[in-house]
PAFI-332865 format. One record per residue (C-alpha): residue in one letter; x, y, z. Coordinates in steps of 0.1 Angstrom, whole numbers, plus 5000, padded with zeros to 4 digits. Example, Ala and Ser with C-alpha at 12.3 -4.5 7.8 and 13.67 -1.06 7.14 Angstrom:
# residues 2
[pt 'a',[5123,4955,5078]]
[pt 's',[5137,4989,5071]]
# end
This chain:
# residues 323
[pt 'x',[5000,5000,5000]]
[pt 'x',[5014,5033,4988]]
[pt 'x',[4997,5059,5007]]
[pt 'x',[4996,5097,5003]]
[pt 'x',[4973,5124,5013]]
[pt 'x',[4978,5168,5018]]
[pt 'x',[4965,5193,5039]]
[pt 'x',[4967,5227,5037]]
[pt 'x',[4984,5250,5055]]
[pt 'x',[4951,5278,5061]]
[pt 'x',[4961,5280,5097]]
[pt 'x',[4969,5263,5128]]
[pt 'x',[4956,5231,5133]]
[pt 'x',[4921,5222,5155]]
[pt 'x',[4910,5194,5165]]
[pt 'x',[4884,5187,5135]]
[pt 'x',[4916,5185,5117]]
[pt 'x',[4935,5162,5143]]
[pt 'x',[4907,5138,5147]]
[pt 'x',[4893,5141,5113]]
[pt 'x',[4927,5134,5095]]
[pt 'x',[4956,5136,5109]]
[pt 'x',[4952,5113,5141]]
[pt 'x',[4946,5085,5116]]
[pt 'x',[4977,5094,5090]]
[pt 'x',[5000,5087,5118]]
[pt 'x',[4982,5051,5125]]
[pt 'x',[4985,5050,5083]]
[pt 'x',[5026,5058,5083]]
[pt 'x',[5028,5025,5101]]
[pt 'x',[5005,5002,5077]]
[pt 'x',[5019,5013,5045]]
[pt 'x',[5048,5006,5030]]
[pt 'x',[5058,5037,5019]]
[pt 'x',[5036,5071,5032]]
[pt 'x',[5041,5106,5015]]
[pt 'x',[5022,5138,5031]]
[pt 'x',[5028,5171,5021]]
[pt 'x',[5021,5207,5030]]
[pt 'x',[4998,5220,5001]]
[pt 'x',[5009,5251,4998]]
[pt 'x',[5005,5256,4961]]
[pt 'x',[4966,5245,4965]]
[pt 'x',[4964,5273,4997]]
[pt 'x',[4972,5297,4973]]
[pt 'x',[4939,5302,4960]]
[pt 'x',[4929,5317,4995]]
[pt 'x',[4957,5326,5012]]
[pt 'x',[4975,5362,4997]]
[pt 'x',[4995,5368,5024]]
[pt 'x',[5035,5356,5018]]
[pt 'x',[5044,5358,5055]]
[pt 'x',[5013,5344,5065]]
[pt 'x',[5017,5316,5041]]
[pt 'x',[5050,5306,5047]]
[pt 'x',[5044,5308,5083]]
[pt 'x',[5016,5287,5082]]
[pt 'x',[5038,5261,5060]]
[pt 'x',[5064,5260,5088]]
[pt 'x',[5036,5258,5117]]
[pt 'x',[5021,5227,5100]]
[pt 'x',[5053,5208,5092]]
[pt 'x',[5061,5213,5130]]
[pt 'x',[5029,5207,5142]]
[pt 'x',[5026,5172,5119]]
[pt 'x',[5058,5166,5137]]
[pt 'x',[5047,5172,5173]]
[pt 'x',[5017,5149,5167]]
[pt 'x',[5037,5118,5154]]
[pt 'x',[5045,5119,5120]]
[pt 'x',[5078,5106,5118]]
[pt 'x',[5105,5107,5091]]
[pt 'x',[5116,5074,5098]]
[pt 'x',[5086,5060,5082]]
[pt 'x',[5070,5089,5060]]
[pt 'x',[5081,5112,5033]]
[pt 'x',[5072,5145,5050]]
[pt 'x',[5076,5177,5030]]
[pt 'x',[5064,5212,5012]]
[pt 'x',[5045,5207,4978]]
[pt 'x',[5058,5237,4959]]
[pt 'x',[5094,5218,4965]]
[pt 'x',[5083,5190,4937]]
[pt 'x',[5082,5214,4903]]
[pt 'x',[5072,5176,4886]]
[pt 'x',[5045,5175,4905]]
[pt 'x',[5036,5210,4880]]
[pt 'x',[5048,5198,4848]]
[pt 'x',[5027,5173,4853]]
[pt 'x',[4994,5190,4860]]
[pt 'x',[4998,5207,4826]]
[pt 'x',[4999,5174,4809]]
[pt 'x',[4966,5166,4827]]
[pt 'x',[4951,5198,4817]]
[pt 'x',[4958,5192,4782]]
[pt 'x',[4933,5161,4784]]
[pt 'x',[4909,5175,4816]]
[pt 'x',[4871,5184,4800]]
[pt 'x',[4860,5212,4807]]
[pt 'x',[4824,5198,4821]]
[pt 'x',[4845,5176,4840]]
[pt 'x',[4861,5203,4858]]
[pt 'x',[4829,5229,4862]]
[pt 'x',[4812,5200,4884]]
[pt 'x',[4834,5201,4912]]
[pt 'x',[4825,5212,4938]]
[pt 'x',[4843,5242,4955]]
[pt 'x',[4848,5257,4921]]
[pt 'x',[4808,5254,4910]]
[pt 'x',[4797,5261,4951]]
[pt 'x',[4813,5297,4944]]
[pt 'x',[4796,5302,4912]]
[pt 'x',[4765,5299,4922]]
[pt 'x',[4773,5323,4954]]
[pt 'x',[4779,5347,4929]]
[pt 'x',[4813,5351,4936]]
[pt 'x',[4844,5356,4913]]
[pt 'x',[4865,5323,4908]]
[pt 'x',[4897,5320,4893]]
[pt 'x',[4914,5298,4875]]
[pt 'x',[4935,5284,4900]]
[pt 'x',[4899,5272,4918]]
[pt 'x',[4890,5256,4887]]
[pt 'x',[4919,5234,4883]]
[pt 'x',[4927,5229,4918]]
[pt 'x',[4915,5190,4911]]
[pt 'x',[4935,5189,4883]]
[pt 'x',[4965,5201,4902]]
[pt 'x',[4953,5174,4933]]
[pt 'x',[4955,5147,4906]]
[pt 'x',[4989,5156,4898]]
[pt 'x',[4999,5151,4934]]
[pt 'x',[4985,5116,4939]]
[pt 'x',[4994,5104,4903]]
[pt 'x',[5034,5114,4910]]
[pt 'x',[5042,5091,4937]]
[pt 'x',[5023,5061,4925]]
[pt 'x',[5000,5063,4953]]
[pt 'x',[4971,5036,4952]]
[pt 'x',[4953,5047,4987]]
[pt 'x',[4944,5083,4994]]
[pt 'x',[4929,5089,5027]]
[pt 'x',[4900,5116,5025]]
[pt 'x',[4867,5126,5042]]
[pt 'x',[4835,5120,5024]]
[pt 'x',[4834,5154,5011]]
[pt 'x',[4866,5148,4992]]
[pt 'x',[4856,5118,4974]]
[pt 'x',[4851,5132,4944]]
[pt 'x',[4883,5145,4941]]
[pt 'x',[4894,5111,4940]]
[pt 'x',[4873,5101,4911]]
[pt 'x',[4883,5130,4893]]
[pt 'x',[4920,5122,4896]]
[pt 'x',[4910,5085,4886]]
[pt 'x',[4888,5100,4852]]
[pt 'x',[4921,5119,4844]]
[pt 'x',[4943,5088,4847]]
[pt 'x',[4921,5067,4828]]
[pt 'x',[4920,5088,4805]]
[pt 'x',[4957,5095,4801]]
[pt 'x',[4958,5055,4798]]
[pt 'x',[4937,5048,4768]]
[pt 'x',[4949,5075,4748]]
[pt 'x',[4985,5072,4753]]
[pt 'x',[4989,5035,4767]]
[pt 'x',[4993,5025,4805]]
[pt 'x',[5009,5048,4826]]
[pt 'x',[4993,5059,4861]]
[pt 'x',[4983,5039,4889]]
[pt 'x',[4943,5047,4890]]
[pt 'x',[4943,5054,4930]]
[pt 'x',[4915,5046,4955]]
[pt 'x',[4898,5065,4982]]
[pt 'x',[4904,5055,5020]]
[pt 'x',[4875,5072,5031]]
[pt 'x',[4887,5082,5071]]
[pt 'x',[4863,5077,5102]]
[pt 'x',[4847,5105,5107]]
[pt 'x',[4829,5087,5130]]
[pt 'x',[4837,5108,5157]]
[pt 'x',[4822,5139,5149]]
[pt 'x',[4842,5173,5158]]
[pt 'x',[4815,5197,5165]]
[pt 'x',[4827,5238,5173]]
[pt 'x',[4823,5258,5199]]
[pt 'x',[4790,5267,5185]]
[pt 'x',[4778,5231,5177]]
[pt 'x',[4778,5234,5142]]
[pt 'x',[4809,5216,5120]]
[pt 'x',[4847,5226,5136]]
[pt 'x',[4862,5250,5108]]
[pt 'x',[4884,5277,5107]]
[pt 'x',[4857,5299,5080]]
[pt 'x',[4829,5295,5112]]
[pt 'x',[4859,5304,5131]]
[pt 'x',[4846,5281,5162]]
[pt 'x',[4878,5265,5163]]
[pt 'x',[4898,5252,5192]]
[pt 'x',[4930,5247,5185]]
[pt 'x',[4954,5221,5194]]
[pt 'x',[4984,5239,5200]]
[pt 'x',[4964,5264,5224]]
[pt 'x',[4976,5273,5254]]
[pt 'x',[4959,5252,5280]]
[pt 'x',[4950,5291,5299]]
[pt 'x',[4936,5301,5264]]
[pt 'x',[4919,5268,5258]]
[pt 'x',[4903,5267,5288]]
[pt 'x',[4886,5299,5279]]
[pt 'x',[4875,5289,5253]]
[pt 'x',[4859,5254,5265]]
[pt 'x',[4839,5276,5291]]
[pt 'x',[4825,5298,5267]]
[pt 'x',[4813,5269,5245]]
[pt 'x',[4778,5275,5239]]
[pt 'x',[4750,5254,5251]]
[pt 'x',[4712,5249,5260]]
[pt 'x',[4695,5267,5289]]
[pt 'x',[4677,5238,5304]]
[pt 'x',[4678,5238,5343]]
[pt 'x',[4704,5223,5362]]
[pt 'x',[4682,5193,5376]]
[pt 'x',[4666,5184,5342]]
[pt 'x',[4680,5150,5327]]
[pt 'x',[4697,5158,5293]]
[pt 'x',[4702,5138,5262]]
[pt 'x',[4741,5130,5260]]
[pt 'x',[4744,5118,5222]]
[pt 'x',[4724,5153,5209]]
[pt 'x',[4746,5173,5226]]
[pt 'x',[4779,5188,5206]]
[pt 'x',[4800,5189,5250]]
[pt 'x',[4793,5154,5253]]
[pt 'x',[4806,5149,5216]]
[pt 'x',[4840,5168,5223]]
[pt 'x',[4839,5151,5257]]
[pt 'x',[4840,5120,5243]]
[pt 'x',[4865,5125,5216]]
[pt 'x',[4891,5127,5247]]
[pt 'x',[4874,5106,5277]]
[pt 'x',[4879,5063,5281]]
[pt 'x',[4848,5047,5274]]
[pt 'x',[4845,5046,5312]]
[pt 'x',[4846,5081,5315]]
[pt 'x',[4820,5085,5287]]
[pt 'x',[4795,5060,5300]]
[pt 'x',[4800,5076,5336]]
[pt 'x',[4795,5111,5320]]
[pt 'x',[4764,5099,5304]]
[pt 'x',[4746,5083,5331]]
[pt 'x',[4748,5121,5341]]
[pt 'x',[4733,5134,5318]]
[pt 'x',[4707,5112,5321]]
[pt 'x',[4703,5113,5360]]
[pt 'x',[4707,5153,5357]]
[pt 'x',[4716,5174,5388]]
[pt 'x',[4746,5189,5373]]
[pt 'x',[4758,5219,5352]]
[pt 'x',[4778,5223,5320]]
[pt 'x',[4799,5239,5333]]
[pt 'x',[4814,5208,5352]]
[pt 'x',[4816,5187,5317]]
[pt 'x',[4831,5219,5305]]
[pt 'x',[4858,5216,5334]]
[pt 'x',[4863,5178,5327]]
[pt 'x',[4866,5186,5288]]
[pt 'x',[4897,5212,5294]]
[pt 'x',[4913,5187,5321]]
[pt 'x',[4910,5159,5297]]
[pt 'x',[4921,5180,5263]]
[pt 'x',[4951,5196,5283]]
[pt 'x',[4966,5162,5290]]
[pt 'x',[4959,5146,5261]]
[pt 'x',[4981,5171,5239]]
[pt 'x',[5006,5176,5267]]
[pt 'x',[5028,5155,5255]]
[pt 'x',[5026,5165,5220]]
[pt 'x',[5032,5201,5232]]
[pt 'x',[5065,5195,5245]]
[pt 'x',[5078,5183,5214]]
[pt 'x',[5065,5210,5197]]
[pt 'x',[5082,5235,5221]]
[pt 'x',[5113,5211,5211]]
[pt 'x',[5109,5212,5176]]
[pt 'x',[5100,5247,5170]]
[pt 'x',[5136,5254,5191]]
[pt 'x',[5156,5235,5163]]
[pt 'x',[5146,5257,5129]]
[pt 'x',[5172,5238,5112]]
[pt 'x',[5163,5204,5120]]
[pt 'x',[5129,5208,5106]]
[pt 'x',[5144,5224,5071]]
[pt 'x',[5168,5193,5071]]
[pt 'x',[5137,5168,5073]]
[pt 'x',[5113,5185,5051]]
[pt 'x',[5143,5189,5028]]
[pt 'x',[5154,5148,5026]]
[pt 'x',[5113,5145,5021]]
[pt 'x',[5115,5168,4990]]
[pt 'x',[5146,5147,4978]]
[pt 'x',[5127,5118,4985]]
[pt 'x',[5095,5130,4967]]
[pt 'x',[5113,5146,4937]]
[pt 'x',[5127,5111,4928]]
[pt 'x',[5099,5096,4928]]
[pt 'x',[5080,5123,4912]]
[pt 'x',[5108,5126,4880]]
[pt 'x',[5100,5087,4875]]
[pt 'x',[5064,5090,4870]]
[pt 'x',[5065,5122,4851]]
[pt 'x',[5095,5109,4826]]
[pt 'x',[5070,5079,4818]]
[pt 'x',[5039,5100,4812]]
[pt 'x',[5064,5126,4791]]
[pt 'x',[5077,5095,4770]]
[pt 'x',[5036,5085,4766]]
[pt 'x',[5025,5110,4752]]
[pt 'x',[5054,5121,4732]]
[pt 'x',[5068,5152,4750]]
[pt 'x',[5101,5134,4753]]
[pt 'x',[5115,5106,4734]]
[pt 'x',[5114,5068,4745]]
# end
């Protein structure tokens, strides 16, 4: 299994992220045999105008995958923009991408019909995604659900590619992550940074604490019973607590007699010392600059070799470059 997924670098990283993605790419580095994840910074482009802010927010997320267990040792780690194949090859997708293909994707025909502008960067963003899972031969590509169609895109392109100029890609397949714990916000609805009811990982446990407590919720009495699976604090609650804890914490609910504020209190205790650990290394990490340009650098080696391979044979298809 040749695994390889992205994420962006839109800002610092919440727990929707960690528990939607990234807790289960570290569980993948060990299954495959050979795991590539990259910083898309290229594809943050299209919302991100900011230099400082963007390269900051590279850096950030290359520590931060870091801190959380991605290790080195048994994944390519590094910074999209560093593979230029990964480019040239996108144009030679392009060349054989429809048009109609393209207008149905999602993010590009969402903000059409919002009326807003688009440019042409959104509307070959999946082009440029299938460029990145095609270079590395990757046959498993770990998504949400909402990303699926990315995925099948990539795979049209590939086929595609294939009949005209005989077999060259690997046609990937979607691992569609569990998203069975669902990471609700502050406000209940979906964690993301655009609702901005984010809490962070990284937070500092004073700042996250805030935070927790001022996480909205009903006004029903203190002594009413309450339903725990409805409710978005027993959700985040549970993404943290033993399924003791959880079953303990919803007999509560049940029984009433208590007030959020308590399962607020638990949720901070239980959140603080789950990322403690992580935290440290990140304090560790962030203190060696170098270290981290020296392991994203061997990952863009890494990649680039791999990425030169598959692009020479898809040049050598279609007849940009000799056999």
């Amino acid at each position: 299994m040749r695994v390889l997924s992205g994420i962006q670098p839109t800002g610092r990283f919440h727990w929707g992220n960690y528990f939607g993605a990234i807790r289960q790419y570290i569980q993948l580095q060990h299954e495959a045999d050979h795991a590539f994840y990259f910083i898309a910074n290229l594809h943050a482009l299209t919302t991100i105008r900011d230099r400082e802010q963007l390269w900051q927010n590279t850096l950030d997320a290359a520590i931060d995958l870091l801190a959380l267990g991605l290790d080195p040792e048994k994944a390519t780690i590094f910074v999209q923009s560093d593979v230029p194949q990964v480019s040239e090859l996108c144009w030679l997708l392009m060349t054989i991408a429809p048009m109609g293909l393209l207008e149905r994707c999602h993010a590009y025909k969402d903000k059409k019909a919002k009326g807003l502008a688009a440019e042409a960067g959104l509307f070959a963003y999946p082009v440029l995604m299938a460029a990145d899972i095609l270079a590395y031969d990757s046959d498993t590509v770990p998504v949400g659900e909402d990303q699926i169609q990315h995925i099948e895109v990539c795979r049209d392109l590939a086929g595609s590619f294939n009949h005209l100029f005989g077999e060259t890609f690997v046609l990937p397949k979607a691992k569609v992550l569990d998203t069975s714990a669902r990471v609700p916000g502050t406000d209940g609805e979906k964690m993301s940074k655009s609702y901005g009811n984010t809490l962070e990982v990284f937070e500092e446990p004073a700042v996250l604490r805030k935070k927790i407590m001022r996480i909205v919720t009903d006004s029903r009495p203190v002594d009413q019973p309450k339903d725990p699976e409805s409710d978005h604090l027993f959700q985040l609650y549970s993404l943290f607590a033993s399924p003791q804890q959880q079953q303990e914490m919803a007999e509560r609910y049940r029984r009433g007699g208590f007030g959020y504020g308590e399962v607020k209190k638990a949720l901070a205790d239980l959140a603080v010392e789950y990322f403690a650990e992580a935290r440290q290394r990140r304090q560790e990490l962030a203190a060696r600059p170098k270290q981290i340009e020296e392991i994203l650098g061997d990952g863009a080696a890494t990649a680039r070799r791999k990425a030169a391979e598959v692009l020479l044979r898809a040049q050598q298809a279609c007849g940009v470059k000799p056999r």
